[in-house]
C-alpha positions as CSV (number, residue, x, y, z in Angstrom):
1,X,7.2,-36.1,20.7
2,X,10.7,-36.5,19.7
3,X,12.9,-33.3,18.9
4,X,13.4,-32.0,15.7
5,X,16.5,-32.9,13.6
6,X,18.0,-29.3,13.7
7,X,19.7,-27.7,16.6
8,X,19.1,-24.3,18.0
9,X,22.3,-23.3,17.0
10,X,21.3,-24.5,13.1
11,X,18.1,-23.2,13.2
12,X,19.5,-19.6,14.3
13,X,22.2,-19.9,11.7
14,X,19.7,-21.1,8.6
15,X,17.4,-18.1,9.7
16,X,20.5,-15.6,9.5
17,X,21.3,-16.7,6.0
18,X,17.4,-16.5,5.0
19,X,17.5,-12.7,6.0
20,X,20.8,-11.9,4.5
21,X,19.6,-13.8,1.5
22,X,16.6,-11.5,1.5
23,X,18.0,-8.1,2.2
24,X,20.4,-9.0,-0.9
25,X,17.6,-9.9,-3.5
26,X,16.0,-6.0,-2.0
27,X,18.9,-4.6,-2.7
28,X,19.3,-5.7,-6.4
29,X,17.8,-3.7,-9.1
30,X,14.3,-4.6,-9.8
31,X,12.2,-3.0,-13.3
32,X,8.7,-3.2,-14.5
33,X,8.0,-3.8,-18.4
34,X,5.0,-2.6,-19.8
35,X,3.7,-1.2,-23.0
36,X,1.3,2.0,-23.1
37,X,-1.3,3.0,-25.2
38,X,-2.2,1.5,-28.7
39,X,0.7,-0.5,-29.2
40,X,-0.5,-2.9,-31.5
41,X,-0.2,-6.7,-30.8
42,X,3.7,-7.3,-32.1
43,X,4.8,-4.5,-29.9
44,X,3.2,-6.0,-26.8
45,X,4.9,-9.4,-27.6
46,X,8.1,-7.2,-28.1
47,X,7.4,-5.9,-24.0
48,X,6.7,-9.9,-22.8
49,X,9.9,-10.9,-24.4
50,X,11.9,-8.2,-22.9
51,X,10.5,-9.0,-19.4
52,X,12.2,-12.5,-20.5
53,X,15.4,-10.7,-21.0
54,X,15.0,-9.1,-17.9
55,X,14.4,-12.4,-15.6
56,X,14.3,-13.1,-12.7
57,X,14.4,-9.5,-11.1
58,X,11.3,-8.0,-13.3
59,X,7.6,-8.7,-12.3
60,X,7.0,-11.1,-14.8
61,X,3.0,-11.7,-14.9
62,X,2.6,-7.2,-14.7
63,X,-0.8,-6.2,-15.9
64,X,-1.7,-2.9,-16.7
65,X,-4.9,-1.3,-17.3
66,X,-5.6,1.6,-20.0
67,X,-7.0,3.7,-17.1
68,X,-3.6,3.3,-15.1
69,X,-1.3,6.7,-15.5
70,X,2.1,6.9,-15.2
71,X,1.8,8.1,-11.3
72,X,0.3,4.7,-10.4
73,X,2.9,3.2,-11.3
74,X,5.6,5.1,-9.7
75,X,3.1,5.2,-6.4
76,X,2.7,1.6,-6.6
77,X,7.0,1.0,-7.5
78,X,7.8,2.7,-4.4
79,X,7.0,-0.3,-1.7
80,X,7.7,-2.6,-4.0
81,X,11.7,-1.8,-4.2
82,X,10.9,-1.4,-8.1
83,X,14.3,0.8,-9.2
84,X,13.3,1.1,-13.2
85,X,10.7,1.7,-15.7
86,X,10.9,-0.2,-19.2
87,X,8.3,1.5,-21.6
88,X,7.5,0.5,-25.2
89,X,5.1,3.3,-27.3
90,X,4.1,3.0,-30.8
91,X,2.9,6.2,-32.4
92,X,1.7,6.7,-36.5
93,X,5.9,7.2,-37.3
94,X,7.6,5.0,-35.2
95,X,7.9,2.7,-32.4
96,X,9.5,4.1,-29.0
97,X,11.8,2.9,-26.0
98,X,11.5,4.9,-22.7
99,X,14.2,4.2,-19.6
100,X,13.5,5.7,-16.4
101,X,15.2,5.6,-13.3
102,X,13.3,5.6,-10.2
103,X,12.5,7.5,-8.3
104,X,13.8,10.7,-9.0
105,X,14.9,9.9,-12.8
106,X,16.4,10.7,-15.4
107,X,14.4,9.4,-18.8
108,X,16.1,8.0,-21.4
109,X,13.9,7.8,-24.7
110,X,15.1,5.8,-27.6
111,X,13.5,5.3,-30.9
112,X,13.1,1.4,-32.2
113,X,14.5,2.1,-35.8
114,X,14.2,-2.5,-36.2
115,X,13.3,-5.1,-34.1
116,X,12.7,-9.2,-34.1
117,X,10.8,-11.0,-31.6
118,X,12.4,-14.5,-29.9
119,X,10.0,-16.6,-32.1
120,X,11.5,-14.8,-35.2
121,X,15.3,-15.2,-34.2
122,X,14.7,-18.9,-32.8
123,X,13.0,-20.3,-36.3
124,X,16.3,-19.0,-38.1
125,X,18.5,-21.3,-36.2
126,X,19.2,-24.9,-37.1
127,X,19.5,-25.8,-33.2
128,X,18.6,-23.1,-30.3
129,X,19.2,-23.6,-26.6
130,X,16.9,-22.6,-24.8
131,X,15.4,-23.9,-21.7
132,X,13.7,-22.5,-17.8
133,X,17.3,-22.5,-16.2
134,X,18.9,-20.0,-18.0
135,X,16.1,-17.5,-16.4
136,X,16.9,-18.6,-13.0
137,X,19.9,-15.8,-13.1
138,X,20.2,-12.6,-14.7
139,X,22.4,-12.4,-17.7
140,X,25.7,-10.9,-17.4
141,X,25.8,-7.6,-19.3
142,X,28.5,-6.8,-21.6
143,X,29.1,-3.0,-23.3
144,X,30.9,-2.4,-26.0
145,X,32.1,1.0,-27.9
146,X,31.3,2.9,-24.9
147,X,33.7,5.3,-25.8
148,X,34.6,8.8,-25.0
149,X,32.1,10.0,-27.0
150,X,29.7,12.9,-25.3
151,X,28.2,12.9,-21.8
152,X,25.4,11.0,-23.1
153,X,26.9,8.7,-24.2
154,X,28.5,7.9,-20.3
155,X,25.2,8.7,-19.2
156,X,23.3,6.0,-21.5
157,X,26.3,3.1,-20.4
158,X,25.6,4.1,-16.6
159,X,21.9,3.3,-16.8
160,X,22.5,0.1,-18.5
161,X,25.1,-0.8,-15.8
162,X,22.2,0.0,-13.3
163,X,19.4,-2.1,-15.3
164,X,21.6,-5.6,-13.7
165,X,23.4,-6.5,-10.5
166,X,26.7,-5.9,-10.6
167,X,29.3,-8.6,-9.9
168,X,32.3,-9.7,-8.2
169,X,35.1,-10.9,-10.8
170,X,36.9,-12.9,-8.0
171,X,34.2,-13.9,-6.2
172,X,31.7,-14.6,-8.9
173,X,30.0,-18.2,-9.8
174,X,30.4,-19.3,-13.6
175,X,27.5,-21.6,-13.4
176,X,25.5,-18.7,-12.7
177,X,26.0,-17.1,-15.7
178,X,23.8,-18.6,-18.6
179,X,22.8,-16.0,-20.6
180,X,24.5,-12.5,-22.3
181,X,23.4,-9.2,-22.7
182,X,25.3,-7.7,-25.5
183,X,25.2,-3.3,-26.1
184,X,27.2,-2.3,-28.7
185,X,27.4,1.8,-29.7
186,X,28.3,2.7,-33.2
187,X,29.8,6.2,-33.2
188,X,29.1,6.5,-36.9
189,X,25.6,5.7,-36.6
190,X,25.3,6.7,-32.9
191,X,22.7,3.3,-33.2
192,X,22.8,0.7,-30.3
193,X,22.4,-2.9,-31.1
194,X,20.6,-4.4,-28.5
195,X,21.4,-9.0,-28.5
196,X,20.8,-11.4,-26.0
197,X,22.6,-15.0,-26.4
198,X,22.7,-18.4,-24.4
199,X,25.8,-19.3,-23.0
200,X,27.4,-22.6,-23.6
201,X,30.7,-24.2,-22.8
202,X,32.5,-27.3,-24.0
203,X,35.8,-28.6,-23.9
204,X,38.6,-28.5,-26.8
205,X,41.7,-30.5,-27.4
206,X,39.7,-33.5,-27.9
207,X,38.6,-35.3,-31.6
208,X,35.3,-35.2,-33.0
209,X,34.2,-38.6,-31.3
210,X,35.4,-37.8,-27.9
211,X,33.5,-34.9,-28.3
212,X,30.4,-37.1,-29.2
213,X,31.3,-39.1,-26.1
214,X,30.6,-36.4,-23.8
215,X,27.6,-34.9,-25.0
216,X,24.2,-36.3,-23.2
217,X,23.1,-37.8,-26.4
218,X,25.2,-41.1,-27.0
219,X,25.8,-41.3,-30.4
220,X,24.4,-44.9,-32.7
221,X,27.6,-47.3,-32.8
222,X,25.8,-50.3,-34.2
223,X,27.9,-50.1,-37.4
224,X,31.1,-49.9,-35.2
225,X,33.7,-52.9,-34.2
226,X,34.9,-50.9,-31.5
227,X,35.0,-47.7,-29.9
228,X,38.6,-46.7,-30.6
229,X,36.9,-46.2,-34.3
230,X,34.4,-43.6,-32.9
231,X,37.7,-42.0,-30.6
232,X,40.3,-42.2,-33.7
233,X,38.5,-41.3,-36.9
234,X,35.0,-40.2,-36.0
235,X,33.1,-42.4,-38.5
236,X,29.5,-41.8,-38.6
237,X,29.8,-38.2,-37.5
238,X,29.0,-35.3,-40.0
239,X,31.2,-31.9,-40.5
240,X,28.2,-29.8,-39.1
241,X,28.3,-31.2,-35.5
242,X,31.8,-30.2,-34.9
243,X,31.7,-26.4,-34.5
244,X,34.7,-24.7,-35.3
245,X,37.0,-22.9,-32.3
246,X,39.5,-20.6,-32.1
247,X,41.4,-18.2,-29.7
248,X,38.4,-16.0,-29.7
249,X,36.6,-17.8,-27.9
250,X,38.7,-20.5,-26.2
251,X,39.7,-19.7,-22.5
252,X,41.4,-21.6,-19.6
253,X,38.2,-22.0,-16.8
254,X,39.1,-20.6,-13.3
255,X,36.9,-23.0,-11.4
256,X,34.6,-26.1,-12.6
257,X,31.7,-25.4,-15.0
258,X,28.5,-27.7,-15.5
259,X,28.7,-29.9,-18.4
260,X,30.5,-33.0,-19.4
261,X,34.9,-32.5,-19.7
262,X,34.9,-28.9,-18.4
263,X,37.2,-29.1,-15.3
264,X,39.2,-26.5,-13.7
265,X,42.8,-25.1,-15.1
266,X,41.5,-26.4,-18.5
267,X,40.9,-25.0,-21.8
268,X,37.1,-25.0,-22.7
269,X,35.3,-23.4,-25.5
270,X,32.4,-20.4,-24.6
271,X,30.3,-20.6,-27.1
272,X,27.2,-18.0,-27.9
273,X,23.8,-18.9,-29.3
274,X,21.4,-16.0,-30.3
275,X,17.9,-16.4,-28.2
276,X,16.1,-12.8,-29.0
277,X,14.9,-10.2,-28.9
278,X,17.2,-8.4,-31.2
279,X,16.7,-4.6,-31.3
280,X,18.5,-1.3,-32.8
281,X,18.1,1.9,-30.8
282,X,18.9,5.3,-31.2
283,X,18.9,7.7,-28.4
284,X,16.3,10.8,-29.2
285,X,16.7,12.7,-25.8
286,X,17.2,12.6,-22.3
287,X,15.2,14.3,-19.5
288,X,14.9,15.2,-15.9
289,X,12.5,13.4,-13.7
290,X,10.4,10.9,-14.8
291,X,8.6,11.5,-18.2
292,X,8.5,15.2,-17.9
293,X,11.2,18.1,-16.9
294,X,13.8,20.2,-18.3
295,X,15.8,18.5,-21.4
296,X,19.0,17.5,-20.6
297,X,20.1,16.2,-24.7
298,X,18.5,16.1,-27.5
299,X,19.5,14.8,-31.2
300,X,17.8,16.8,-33.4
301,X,17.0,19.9,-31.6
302,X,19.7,21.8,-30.9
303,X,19.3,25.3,-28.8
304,X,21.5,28.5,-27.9
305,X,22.9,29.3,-24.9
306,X,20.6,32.4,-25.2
307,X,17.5,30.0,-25.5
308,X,18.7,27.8,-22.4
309,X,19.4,30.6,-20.2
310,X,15.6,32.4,-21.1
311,X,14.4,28.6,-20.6
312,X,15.7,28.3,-17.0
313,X,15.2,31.8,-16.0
314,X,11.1,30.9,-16.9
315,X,11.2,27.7,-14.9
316,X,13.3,29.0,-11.7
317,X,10.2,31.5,-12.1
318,X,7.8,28.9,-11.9
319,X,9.5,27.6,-8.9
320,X,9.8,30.9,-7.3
321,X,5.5,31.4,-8.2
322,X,5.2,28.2,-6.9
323,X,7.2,29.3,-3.9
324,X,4.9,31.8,-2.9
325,X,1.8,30.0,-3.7
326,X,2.8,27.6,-1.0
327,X,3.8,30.4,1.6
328,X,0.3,31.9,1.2
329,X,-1.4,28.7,2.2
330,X,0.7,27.9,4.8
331,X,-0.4,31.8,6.4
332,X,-4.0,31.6,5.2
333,X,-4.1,28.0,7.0
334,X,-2.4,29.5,10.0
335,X,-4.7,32.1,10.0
336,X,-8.0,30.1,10.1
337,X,-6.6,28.0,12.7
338,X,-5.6,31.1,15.0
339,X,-9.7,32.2,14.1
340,X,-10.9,28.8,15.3
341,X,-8.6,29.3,18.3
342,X,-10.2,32.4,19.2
343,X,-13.7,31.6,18.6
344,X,-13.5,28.5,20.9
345,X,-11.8,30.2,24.0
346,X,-14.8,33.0,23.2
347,X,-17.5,30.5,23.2
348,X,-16.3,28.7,26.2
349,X,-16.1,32.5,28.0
350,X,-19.7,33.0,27.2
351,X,-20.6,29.3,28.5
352,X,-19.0,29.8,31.8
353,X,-20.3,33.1,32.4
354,X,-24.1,32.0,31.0
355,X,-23.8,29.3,33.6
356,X,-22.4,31.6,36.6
357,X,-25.7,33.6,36.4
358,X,-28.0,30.9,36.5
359,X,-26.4,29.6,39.3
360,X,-26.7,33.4,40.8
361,X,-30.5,33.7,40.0
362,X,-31.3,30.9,41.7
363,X,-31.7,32.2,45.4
364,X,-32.8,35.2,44.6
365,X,-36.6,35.8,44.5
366,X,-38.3,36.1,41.7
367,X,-40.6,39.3,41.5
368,X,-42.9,38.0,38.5
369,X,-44.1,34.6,40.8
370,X,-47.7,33.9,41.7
371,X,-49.2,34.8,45.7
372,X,-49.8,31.5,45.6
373,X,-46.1,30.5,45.8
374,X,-44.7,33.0,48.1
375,X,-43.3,31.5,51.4
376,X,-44.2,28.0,50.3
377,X,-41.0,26.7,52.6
378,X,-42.6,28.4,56.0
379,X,-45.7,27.2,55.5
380,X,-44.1,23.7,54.6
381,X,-42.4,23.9,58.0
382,X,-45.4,25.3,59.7
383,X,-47.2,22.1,58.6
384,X,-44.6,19.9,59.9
385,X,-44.9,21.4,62.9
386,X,-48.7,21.1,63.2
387,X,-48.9,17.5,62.3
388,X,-46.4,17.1,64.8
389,X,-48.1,18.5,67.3
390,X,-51.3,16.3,66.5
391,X,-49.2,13.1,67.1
392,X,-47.9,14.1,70.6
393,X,-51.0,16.0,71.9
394,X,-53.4,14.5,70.4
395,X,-55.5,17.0,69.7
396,X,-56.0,19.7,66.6
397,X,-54.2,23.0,67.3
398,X,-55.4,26.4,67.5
399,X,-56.1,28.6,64.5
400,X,-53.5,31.1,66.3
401,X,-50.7,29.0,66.7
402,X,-49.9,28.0,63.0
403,X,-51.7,30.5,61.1
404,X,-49.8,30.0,57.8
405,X,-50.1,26.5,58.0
406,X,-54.1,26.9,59.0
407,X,-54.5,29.3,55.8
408,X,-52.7,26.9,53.7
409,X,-53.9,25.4,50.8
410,X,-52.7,22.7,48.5
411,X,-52.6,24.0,45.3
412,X,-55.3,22.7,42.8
413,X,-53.6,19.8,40.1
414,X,-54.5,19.2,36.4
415,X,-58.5,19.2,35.6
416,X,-59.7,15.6,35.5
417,X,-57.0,13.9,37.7
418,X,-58.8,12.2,41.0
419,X,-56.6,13.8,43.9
420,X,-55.7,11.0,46.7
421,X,-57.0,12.1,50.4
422,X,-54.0,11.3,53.3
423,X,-56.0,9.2,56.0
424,X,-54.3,10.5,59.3
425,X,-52.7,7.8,61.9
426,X,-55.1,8.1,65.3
427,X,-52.5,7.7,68.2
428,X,-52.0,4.2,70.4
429,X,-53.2,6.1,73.5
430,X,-56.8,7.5,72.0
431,X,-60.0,5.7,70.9
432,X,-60.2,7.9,67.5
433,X,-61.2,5.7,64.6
434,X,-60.7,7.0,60.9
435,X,-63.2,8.5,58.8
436,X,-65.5,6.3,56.6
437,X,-65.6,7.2,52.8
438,X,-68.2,9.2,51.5
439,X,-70.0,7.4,48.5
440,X,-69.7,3.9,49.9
441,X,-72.0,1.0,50.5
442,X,-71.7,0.4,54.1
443,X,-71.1,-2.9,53.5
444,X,-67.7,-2.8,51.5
445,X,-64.6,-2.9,52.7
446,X,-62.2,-0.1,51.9
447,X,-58.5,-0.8,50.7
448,X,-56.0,1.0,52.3
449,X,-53.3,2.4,49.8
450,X,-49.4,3.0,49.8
451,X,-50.0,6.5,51.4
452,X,-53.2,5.5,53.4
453,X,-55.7,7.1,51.0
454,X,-58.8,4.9,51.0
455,X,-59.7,3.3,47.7
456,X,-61.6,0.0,46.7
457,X,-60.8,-1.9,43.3
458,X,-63.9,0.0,41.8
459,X,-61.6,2.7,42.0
460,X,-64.2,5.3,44.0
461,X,-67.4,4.0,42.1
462,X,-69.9,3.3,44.1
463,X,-70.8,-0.4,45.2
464,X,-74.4,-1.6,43.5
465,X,-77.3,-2.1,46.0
466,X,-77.9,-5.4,47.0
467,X,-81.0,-7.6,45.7
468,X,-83.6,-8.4,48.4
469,X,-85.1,-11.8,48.1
């Protein structure tokens, strides 16, 4: 096989960039945006298009179940890099907006005074812009009025900054930027309008039919002599397709742009097209934690410094309660393991010492045992000793010289077992024959067993008697 077109060297280098690319995209703000409860079916639609608002860094096919809490869905954000919570609510009054940062908080809940969805905001436009690639990126965030106006007022502008990556001005791509997140505060109000537009930019300086020229549509010229008439007086053109520009929105481009004319060090128009959802929020409180802890703001409840300090005195005595709750388990589980301790090194005492006396009792002689089975190993030896004395001699041995082994008896077995008879070996130098079975036909052959007991394969039964002719 040939080699591949890559080198080692490329291959090393493309697999470096893969992995910094990767460790960039986990370190970018991620959010999940769901709605909760009975939220009604324009709410929900409200959620799906603010997961559009919040592509490509927001998990955008998230289902959740009625049965899922809150704490499944911090316990499932965790391994998932997931850094905030977007949560729409409705209840009988209103319609709410909760923003929590993860992991440790705080909650941000606004209240959804008006609202349009992106089908609303794109029917009222003559010509929208909208199309797959301006989701590719997320939109570039833009605050406004963020005053000095209160501390939550920093605090809401510092969670919005967190929702988005932030950028490099020197360093940052203009073609990635496609879409505009627009925040503005009014202090009178203390509402947030909440916008999102498409970005577009053109070139300016030239006439209407230049203009026409560049666009990816090329205009109809059939009625035309020449195309100086389309450059020089823009015949055939209405006054809607030229969009007016002036110096708020004309700017000299840094670097090249996508589209037709817009080159670097010249002037181009940005122009904005609304895309939805369009939202105006007003901030209702702020918490610790996530969904629940001590109340950092709130706009209409207003307390005394009397009623904070009684408030935090009766939750740092909570936490001391809670303290000591934990302290007690920690000695009570201590103490049961210290028990379980004990008890085994006691049980294994009492094994070891069970089993040293039955190893003790085991020579020593037992006072309750039958007559029968005293001095079973002399007589065993005395036995030995007689048969031995048969094979060399010869001949039986004297009642006097073995009388244990004389007096000995086998003991009897089980009732109805058949006990097997030992058939003594005659010696080579004698003429001694063995025994013949009692009960046998004198014509039948006996069978000689593993321990030379004498058995036929009538088992002991007698043979019949023959017929006589």
């Amino acid at each position: 096989m040939g080699q591949s077109g890559r080198s080692r060297h490329q291959k090393r280098a493309r697999a470096q960039a893969h992995l910094r690319n990767l460790e960039a995209y986990a370190a970018q703000p991620h959010s999940f945006v769901f709605a909760r409860g009975r939220a009604g079916r324009s709410v929900r639609q409200l959620s799906l298009d603010l997961r559009r608002v919040m592509e490509p860094l927001t998990a955008t096919r998230l289902q959740i179940r009625k049965k899922n809490s809150l704490k499944d869905c911090v316990a499932v954000a965790g391994p998932l890099g997931v850094t905030h919570f977007l949560i729409l609510s409705k209840t009988e009054t209103s319609v709410y907006f909760k923003l929590i940062r993860l992991p440790g908080g705080p909650t941000l809940t606004f209240r959804i005074n008006k609202y349009t969805l992106v089908r609303d905001v794109v029917s009222s436009l003559r010509r929208h812009r909208m199309h797959e690639q301006q989701f590719v990126h997320p939109p570039l965030l833009v605050l406004n009025s963020f005053g000095p106006h209160g501390m939550h007022v920093k605090l809401m502008a510092t969670m919005f900054q967190n929702l988005f990556p932030s950028i490099n001005v020197h360093k940052v791509n203009l073609n990635t930027i496609k879409r505009c997140l627009l925040i503005n505060y009014n202090p009178d109000s203390q509402e947030l309008d909440f916008r999102h537009y498409s970005i577009r930019v053109v070139p300016v300086g030239a006439s209407r039919g230049m203009k026409k020229l560049l666009q990816e549509k090329f205009p109809n010229m059939s009625r035309l002599q020449d195309v100086s008439e389309l450059l020089a007086t823009g015949a055939g053109l209405s006054e809607s397709e030229a969009e007016p520009d002036g110096e708020h929105n004309i700017t000299v481009l840094p670097q090249a742009v996508a589209g037709r004319g817009n080159m670097p060090a010249q002037q181009s128009a940005v122009r904005l097209t609304e895309i939805g959802p369009r939202m105006t929020l007003q901030l209702i409180k702020i918490q610790e934690g996530v969904g629940e802890g001590n109340v950092l703001f709130h706009s209409f409840v207003h307390k005394t410094e009397e009623e904070l300090q009684a408030i935090l005195a009766a939750k740092e005595e909570k936490l001391r309660l809670k303290a000591q709750r934990q302290d007690q388990q920690t000695q009570n589980v201590q103490r049961k393991r210290e028990q379980r301790a004990a008890h085994k090194k006691k049980s294994l005492a009492g094994m070891k010492r069970a089993q040293a006396e039955a190893e003790g009792d085991s020579d020593a002689e037992d006072p309750g045992a039958p007559a029968e089975a005293e001095g079973v190993g002399q007589q065993e030896e005395e036995e030995d000793e007689a048969e031995y004395f048969r094979q060399a001699v010869g001949e039986e041995p004297d009642e006097d010289m073995f009388p244990k082994a004389a007096k000995w008896k086998r003991p009897a077995g089980p009732p109805g077992k058949k006990r097997r008879v030992k058939e003594r070996k005659p010696d080579r130098g004698s003429d001694q024959r063995p025994p013949k079975a009692k009960g046998r036909h004198p014509g039948a052959q006996a069978k000689v067993g593993p321990r030379g007991a004498a058995r036929d394969h009538r088992r002991g039964r007698p043979w019949p008697p023959k017929r006589v002719a």
